[in-house]
N, C-alpha and C positions, 0 to 999 in steps of 0.2 A: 428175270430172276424168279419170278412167280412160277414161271413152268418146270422151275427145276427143283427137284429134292434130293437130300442129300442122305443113306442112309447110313453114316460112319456113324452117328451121335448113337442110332438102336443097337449097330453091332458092339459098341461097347458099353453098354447100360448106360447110358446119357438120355435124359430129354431132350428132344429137338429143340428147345428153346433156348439149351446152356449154350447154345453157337453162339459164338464172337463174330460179327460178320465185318469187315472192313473191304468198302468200297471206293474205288480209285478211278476216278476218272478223267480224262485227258482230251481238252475240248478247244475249238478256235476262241470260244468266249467264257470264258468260267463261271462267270458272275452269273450268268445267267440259267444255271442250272438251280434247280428247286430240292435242294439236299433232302428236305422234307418230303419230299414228293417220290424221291429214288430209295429214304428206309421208310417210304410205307409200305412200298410192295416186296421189301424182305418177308419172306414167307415163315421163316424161323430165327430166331433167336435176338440178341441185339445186335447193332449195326451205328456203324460212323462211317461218315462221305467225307471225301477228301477230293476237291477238284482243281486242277492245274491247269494249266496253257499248254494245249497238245492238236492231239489230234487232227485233221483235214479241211477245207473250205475250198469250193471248186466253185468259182464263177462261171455261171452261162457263157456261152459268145455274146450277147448283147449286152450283156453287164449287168441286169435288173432283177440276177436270181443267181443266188447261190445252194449250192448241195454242201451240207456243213457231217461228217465225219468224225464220231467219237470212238474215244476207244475205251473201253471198260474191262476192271475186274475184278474179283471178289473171293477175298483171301478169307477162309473160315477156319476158324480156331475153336477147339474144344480142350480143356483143361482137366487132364484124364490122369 
């Protein structure tokens, strides 16, 4: 999210900051996501995390490691 800017807010005389950001995420573990940690790196405006039971978990062949698969998005609203 840090590497991305978004410029609808300048084209229509808005501050980058009046963004609404709502972020959704979809994960094998939920709980274990750091909501505080995903709107620090919102680059502009404010932001609310919301995270659910989703997304992928692939076990190794041996059993002792998994690859865990989220899925994210980030719906930004400006009040024009």
């Amino acid at each position: 999210l840090w590497h991305n800017s978004l410029s609808i807010a300048d084209a229509v005389g808005l501050p980058v900051d009046s963004m609404q950001v709502e972020v959704r995420i979809g994960v094998p573990h939920p709980e274990k996501v750091d909501k505080a940690a995903v709107l620090a790196i919102l680059p502009h405006g404010t932001g609310t995390v919301t995270v659910v039971e989703g997304g992928l978990e692939i076990a190794n062949d041996a059993g002792t490691n998994s690859t865990v698969l989220a899925h994210a998005c980030a719906i930004v609203r400006l009040d024009v």
